[in-house]
C-alpha positions as CSV (number, residue, x, y, z in Angstrom):
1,X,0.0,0.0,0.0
2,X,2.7,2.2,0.7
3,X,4.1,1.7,-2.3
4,X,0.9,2.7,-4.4
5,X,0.7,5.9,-2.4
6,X,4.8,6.8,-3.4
7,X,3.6,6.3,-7.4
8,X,0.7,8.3,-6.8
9,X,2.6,11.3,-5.2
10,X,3.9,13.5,-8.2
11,X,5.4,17.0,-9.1
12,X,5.1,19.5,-11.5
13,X,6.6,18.5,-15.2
14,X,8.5,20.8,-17.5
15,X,5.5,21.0,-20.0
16,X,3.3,21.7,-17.3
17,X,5.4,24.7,-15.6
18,X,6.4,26.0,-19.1
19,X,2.1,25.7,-19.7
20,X,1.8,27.9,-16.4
21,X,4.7,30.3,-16.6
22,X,3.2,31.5,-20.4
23,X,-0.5,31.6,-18.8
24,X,0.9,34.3,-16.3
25,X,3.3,35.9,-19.3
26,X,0.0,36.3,-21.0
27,X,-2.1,37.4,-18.2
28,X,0.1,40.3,-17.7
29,X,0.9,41.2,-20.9
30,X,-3.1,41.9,-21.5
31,X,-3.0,43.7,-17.7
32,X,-0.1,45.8,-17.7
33,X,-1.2,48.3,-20.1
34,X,-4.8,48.7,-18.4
35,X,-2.7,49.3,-15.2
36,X,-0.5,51.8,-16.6
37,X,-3.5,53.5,-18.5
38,X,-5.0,53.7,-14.7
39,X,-1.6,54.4,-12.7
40,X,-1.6,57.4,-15.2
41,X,-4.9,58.8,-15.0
42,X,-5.0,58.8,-11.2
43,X,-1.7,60.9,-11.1
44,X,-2.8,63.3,-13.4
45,X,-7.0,63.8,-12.0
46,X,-5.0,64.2,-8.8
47,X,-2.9,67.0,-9.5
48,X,-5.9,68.3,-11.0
49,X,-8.1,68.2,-7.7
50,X,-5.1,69.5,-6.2
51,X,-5.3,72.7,-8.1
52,X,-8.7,72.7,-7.5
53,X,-8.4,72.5,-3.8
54,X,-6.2,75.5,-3.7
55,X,-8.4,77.4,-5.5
56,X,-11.6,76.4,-3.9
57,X,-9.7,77.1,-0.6
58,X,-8.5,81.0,-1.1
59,X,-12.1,81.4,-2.7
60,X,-13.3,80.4,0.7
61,X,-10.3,82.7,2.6
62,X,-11.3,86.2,0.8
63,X,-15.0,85.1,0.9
64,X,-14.6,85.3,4.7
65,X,-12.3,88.1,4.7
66,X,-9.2,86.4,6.0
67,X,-7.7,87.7,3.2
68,X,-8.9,90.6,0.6
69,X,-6.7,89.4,-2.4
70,X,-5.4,86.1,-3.1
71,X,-3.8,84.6,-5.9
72,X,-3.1,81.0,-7.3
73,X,-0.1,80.7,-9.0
74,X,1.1,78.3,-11.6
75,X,5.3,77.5,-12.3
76,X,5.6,74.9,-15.2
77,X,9.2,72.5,-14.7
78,X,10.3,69.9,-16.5
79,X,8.2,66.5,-16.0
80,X,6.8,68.9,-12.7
81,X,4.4,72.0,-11.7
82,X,4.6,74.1,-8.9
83,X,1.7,75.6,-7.4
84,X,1.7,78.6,-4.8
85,X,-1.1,80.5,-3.0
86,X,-0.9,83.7,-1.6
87,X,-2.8,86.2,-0.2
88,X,-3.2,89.9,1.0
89,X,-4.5,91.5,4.6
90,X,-6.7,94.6,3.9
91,X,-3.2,96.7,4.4
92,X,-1.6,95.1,1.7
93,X,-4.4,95.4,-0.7
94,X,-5.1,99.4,0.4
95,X,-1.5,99.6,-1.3
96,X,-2.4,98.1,-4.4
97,X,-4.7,99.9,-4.4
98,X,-3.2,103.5,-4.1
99,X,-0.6,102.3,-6.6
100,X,-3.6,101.5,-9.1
101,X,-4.9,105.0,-8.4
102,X,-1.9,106.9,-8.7
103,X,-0.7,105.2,-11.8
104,X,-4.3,105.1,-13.4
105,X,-3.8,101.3,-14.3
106,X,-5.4,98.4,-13.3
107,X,-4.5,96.3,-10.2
108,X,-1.5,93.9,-11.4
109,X,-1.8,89.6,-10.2
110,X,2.1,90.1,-9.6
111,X,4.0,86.9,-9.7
112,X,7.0,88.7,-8.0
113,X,7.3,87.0,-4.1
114,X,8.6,90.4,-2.5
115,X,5.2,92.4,-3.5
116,X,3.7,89.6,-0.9
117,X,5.7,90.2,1.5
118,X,3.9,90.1,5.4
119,X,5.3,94.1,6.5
120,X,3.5,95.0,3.1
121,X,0.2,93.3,4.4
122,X,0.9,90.0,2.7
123,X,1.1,86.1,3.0
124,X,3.8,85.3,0.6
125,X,2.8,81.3,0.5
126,X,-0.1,80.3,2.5
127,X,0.5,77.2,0.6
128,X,3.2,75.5,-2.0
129,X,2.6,72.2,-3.5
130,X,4.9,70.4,-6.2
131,X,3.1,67.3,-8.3
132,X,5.3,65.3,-10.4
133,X,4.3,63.7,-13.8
134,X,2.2,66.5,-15.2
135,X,2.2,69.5,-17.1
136,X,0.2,72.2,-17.9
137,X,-0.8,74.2,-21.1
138,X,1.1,77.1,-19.7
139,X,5.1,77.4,-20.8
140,X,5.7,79.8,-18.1
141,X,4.5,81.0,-14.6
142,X,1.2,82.5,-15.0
143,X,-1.2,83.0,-12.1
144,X,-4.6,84.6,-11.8
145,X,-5.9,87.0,-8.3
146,X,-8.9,88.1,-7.2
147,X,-10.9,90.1,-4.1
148,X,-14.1,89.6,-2.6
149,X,-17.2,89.0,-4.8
150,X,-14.6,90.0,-7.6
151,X,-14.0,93.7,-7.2
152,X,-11.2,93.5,-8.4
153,X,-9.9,90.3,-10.6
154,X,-6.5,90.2,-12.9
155,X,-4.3,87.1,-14.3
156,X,-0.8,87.2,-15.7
157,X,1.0,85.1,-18.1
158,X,-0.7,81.9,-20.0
159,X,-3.5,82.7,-18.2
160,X,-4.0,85.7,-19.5
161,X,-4.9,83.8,-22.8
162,X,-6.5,81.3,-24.4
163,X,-10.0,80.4,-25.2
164,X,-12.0,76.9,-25.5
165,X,-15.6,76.6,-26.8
166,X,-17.3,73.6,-25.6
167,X,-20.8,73.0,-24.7
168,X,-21.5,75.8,-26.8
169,X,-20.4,78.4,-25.1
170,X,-16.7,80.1,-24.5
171,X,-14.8,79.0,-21.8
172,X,-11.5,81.4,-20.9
173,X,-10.2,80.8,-17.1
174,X,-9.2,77.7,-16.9
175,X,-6.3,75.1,-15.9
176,X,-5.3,72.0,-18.0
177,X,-3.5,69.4,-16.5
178,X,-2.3,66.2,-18.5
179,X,0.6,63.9,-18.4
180,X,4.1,64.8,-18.6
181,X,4.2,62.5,-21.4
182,X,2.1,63.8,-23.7
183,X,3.1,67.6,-22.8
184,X,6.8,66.8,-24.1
185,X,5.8,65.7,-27.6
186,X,3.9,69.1,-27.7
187,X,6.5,71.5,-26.9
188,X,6.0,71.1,-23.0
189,X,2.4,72.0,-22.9
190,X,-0.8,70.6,-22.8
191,X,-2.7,70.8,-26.0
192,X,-5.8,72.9,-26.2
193,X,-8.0,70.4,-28.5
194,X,-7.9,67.0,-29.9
195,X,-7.3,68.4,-33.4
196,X,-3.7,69.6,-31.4
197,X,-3.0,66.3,-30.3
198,X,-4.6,66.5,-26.8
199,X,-4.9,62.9,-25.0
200,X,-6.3,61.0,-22.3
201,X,-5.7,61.4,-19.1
202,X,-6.4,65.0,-19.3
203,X,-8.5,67.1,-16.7
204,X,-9.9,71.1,-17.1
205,X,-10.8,73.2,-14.1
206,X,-12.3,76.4,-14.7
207,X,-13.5,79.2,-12.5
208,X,-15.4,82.5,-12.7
209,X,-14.7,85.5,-11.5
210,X,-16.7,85.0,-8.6
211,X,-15.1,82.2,-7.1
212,X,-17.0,79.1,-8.4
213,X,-14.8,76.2,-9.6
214,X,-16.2,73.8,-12.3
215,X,-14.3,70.2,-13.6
216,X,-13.9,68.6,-16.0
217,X,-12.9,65.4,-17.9
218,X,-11.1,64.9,-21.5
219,X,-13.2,61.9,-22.6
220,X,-10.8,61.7,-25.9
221,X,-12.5,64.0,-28.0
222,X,-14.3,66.7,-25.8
223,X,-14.6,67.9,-22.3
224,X,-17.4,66.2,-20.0
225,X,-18.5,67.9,-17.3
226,X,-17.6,65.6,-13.9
């Protein structure tokens, strides 16, 4: 009997380990690329609620009067973007304010750090983030302020231009964010439009000049409202 029970006792055979090892070859081969398609997207629709976030967060800080001029701004790197949010006390933003009237000009979204400065009335970084793997359509540091119920609203930079039309109607303030990838076969920067070459993942998010923030999806050929 014991015998019987050694011959019946066997192990794996080179057919039958070559059979499995091309079953898991396989298996992945048809996985990997959904994962990576998935890995990507969730980098990039995270960086995108990031910059929503910030925005959404010194709407809320002027809205309550912590501040009474904020300003999101936008510093494209290589394969990187920074983002920085800043904001003015009510003495700071008196002295734009005299400037603007002395010089007869409109009030300026100043990217320069030292015209935030706390003894001018300022908050030269109430926050700074750095996301990795992205880029924007912007090919230089751009940034867009604004006061209370939009008094007084400015932008500098990329953001300063640009248009999209989409759901029938013109969209101009707004932030794309897509994969690092794609940006550096397009100069650096996101594409507008599909017609410029502009690929999933990519995310929009737009605002008005009165603070409210509005997302959207690149669904690879126009922008669906999340």
């Amino acid at each position: 009997i014991q015998v019987q029970q050694d011959q019946n006792i066997k192990g794996f055979t080179l057919l039958e380990l070559l059979v499995v090892v091309t079953i898991v070859m396989v298996i992945s081969a048809v996985a990997y690329p959904n994962f990576s398609s998935w890995s990507k997207d969730r980098e990039v629709r995270k960086s995108a609620e990031q910059v929503s976030t910030m925005l959404s967060t010194i709407t809320s800080a002027v809205q309550r009067g912590n501040y009474s001029f904020v300003q999101l701004m936008v510093t494209p790197k290589k394969d990187k973007i920074e983002i920085h949010t800043r904001g003015l006390q009510r003495k700071g933003y008196t002295r734009l304010l005299k400037k603007r009237n002395s010089q007869n000009t409109q009030i300026t979204c100043s990217t320069n750090k030292d015209d935030w400065k706390s003894n001018l009335g300022g908050n030269p970084e109430i926050q700074k983030v750095t996301v990795k793997g992205v880029a924007t359509q912007l090919d230089k540091t751009s940034s867009v302020c604004f006061s209370k119920n939009a008094a007084h609203y400015s932008t500098s930079g990329g953001l300063s231009q640009g248009n999209l039309i989409f759901e029938k109607n013109e969209h101009k303030r707004f932030i794309i964010v897509c994969s690092s990838d794609l940006a550096q076969t397009k100069g650096g920067k996101c594409p507008l439009k599909e017609k410029d070459g502009l690929k999933k993942p990519a995310y929009l998010i737009e605002w008005s000049r009165f603070g409210q923030i509005q997302k959207y999806r690149f669904s690879g050929n126009d922008w669906i409202r999340q």
